[in-house]
N, CA, C and O atoms as CSV, one atom per row, in Angstrom:
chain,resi,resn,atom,element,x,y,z
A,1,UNK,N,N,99.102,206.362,55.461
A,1,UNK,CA,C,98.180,205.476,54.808
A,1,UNK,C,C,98.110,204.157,55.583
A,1,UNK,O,O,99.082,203.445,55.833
A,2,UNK,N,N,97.026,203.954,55.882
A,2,UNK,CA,C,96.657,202.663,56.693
A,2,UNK,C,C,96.024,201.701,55.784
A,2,UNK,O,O,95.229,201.974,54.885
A,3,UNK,N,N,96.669,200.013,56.273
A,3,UNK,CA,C,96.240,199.045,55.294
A,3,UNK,C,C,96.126,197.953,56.374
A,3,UNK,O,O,96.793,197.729,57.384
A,4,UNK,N,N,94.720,197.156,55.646
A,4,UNK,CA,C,94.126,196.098,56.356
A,4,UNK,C,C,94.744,195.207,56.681
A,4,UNK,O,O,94.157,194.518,57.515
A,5,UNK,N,N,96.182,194.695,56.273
A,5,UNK,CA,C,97.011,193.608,56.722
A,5,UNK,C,C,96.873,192.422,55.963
A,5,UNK,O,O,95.882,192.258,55.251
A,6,UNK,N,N,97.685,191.665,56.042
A,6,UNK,CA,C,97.684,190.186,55.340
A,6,UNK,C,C,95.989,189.129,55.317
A,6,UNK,O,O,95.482,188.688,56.349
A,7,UNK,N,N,95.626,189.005,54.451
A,7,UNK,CA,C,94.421,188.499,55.154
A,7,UNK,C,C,94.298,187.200,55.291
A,7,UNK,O,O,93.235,186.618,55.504
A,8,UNK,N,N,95.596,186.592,55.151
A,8,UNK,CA,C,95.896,185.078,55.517
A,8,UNK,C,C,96.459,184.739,57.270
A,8,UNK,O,O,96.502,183.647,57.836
A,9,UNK,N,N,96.760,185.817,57.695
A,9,UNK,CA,C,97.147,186.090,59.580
A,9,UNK,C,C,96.001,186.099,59.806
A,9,UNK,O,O,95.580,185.232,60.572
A,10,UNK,N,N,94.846,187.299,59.101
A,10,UNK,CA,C,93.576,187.295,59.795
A,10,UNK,C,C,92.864,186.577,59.735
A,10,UNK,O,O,91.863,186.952,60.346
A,11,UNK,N,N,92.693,185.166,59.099
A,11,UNK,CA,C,92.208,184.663,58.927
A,11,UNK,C,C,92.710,183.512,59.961
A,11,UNK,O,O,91.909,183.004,60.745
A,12,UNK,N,N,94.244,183.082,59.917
A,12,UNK,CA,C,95.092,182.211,61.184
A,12,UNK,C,C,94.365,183.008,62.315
A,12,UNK,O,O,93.554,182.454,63.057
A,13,UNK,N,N,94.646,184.156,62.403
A,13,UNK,CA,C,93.934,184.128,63.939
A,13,UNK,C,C,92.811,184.429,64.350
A,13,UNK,O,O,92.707,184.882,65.490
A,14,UNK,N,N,91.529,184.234,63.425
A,14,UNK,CA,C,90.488,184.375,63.731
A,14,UNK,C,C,90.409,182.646,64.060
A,14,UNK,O,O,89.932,182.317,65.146
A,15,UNK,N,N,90.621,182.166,63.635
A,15,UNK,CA,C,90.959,180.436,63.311
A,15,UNK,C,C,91.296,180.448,64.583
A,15,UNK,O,O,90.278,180.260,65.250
A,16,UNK,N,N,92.323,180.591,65.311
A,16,UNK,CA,C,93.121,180.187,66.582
A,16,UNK,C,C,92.065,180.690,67.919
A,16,UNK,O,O,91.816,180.049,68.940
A,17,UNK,N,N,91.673,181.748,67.606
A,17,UNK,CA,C,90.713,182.672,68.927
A,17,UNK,C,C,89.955,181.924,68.702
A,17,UNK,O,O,89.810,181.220,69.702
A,18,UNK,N,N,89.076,181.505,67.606
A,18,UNK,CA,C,87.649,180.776,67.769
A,18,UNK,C,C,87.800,179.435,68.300
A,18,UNK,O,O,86.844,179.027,68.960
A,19,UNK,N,N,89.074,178.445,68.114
A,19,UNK,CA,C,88.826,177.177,68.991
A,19,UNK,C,C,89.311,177.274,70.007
A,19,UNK,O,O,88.936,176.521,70.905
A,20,UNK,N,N,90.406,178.316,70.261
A,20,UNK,CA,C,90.048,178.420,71.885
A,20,UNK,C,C,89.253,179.059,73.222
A,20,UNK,O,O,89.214,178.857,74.436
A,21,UNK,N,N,88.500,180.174,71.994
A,21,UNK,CA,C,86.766,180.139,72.877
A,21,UNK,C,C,85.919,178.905,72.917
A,21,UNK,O,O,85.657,178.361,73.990
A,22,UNK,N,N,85.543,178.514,71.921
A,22,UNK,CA,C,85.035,177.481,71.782
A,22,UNK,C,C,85.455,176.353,72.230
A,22,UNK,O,O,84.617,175.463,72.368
A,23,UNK,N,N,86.410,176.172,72.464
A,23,UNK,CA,C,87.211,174.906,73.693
A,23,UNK,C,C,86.846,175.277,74.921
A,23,UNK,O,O,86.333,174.468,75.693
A,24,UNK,N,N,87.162,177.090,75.387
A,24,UNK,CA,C,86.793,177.165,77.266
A,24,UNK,C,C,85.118,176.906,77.331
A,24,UNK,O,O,84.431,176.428,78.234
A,25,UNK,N,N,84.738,177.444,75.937
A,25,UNK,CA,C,83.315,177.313,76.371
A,25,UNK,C,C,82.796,176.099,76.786
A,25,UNK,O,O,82.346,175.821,77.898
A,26,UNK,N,N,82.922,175.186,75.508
A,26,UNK,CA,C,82.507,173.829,75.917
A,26,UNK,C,C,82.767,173.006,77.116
A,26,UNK,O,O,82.062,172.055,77.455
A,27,UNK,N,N,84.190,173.573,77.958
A,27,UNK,CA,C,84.523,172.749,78.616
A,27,UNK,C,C,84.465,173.433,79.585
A,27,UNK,O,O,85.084,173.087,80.591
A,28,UNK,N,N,83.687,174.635,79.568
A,28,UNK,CA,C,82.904,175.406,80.905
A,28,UNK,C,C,81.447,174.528,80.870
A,28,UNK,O,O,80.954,174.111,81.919
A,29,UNK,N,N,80.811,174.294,79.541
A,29,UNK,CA,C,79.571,173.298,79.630
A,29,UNK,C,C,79.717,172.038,80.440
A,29,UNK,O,O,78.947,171.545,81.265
A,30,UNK,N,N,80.795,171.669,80.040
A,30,UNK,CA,C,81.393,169.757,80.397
A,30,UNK,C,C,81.310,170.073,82.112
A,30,UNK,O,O,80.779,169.265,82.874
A,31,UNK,N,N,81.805,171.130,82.496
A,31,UNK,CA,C,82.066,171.243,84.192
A,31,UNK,C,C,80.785,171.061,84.670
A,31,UNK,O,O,80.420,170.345,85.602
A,32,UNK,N,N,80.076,171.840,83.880
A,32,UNK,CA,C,78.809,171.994,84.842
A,32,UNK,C,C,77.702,171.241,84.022
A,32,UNK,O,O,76.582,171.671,83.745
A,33,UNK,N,N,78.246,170.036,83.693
A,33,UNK,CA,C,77.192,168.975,83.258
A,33,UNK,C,C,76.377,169.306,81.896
A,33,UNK,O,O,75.581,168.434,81.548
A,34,UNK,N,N,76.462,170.241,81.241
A,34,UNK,CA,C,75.482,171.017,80.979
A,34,UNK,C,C,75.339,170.359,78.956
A,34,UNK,O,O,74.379,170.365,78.185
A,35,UNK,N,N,77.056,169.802,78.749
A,35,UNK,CA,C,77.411,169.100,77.331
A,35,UNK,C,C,78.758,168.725,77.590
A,35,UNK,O,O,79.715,169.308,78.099
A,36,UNK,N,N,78.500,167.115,76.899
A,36,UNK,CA,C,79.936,166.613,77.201
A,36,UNK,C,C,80.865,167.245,76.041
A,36,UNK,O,O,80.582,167.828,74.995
A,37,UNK,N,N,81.972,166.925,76.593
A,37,UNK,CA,C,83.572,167.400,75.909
A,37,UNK,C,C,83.851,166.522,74.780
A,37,UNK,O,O,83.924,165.295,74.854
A,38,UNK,N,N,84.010,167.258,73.679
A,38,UNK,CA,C,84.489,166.955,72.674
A,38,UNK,C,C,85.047,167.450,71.052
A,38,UNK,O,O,84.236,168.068,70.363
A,39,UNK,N,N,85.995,167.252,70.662
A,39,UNK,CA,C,86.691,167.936,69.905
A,39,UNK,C,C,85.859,168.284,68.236
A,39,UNK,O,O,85.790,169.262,67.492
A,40,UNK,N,N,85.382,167.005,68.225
A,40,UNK,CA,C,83.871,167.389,67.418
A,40,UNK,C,C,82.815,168.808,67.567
A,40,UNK,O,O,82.452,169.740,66.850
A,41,UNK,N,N,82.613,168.362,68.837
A,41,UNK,CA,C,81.711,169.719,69.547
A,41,UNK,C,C,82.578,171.018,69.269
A,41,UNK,O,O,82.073,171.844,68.510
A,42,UNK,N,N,83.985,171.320,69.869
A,42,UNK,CA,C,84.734,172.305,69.658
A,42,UNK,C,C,84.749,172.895,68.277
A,42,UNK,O,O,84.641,174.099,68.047
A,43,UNK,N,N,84.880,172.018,67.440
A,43,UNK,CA,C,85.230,172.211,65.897
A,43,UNK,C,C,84.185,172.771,65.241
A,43,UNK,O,O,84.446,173.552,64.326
A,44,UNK,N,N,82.885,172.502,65.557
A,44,UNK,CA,C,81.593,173.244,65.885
A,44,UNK,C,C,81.645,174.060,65.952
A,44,UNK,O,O,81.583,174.889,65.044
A,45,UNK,N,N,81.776,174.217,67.002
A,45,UNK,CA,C,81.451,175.374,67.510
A,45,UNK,C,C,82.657,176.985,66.927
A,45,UNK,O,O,82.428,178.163,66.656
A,46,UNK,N,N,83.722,176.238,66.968
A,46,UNK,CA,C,84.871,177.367,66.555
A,46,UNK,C,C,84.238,177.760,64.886
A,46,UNK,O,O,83.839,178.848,64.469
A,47,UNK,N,N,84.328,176.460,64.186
A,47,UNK,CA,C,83.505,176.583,62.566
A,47,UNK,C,C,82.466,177.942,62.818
A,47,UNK,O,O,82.688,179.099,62.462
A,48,UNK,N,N,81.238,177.399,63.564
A,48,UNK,CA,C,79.945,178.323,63.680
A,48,UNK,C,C,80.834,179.781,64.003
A,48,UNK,O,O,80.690,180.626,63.119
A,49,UNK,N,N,81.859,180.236,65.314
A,49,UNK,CA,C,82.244,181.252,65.361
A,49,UNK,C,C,83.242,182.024,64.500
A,49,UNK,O,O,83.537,183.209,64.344
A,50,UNK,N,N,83.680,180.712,63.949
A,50,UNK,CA,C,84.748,182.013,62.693
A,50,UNK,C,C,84.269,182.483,61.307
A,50,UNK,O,O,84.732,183.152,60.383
A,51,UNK,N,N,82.857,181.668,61.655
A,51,UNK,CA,C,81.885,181.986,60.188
A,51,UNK,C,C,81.206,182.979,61.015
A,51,UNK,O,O,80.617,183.844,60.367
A,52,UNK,N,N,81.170,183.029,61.729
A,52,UNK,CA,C,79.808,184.736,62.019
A,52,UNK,C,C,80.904,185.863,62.293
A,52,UNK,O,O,80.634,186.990,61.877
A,53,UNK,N,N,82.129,185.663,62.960
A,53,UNK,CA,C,83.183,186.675,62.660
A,53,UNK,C,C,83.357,187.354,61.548
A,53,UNK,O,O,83.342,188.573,61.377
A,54,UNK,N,N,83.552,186.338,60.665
A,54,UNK,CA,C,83.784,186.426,59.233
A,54,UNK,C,C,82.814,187.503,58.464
A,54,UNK,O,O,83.174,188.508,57.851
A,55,UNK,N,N,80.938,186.812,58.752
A,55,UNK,CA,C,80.339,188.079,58.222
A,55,UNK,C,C,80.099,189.280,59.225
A,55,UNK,O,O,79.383,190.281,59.222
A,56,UNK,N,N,80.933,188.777,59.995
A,56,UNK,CA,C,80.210,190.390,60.510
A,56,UNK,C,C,80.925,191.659,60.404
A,56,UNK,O,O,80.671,192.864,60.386
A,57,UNK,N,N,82.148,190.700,60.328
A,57,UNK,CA,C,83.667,191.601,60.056
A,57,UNK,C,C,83.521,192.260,58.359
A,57,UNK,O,O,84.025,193.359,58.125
A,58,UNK,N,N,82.841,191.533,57.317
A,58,UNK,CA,C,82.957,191.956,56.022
A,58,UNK,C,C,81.641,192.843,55.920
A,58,UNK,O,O,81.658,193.564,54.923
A,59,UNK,N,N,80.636,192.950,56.619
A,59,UNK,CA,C,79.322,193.655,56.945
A,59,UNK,C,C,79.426,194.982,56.655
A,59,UNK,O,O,78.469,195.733,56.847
């Protein structure tokens, strides 16, 4: 019998993966001029990605 796991880990590490995509990303933008760096921006952006994780994962 297989079970979905704690959903307070999955939730920590959907949390943890999304600001540190969202950190290389942005600060792959910042390199190449493209949006400056900032932890605001990151928080953004990780927010926006652990909310579309979220529904797509419960979908």
């Amino acid at each position: 019998m297989a079970t979905d796991g704690d959903p307070r880990v999955l939730f920590v590490m959907n949390v943890v993966l999304s600001v540190a995509f969202a950190a290389l990303v942005v600060r792959g933008l910042a390199f190449i001029d493209v949006l400056a760096f900032s932890w605001g921006t990151v928080a953004l952006g990780a927010g926006a990605l652990a909310a579309l994780t979220y529904i797509v994962v419960l979908r």
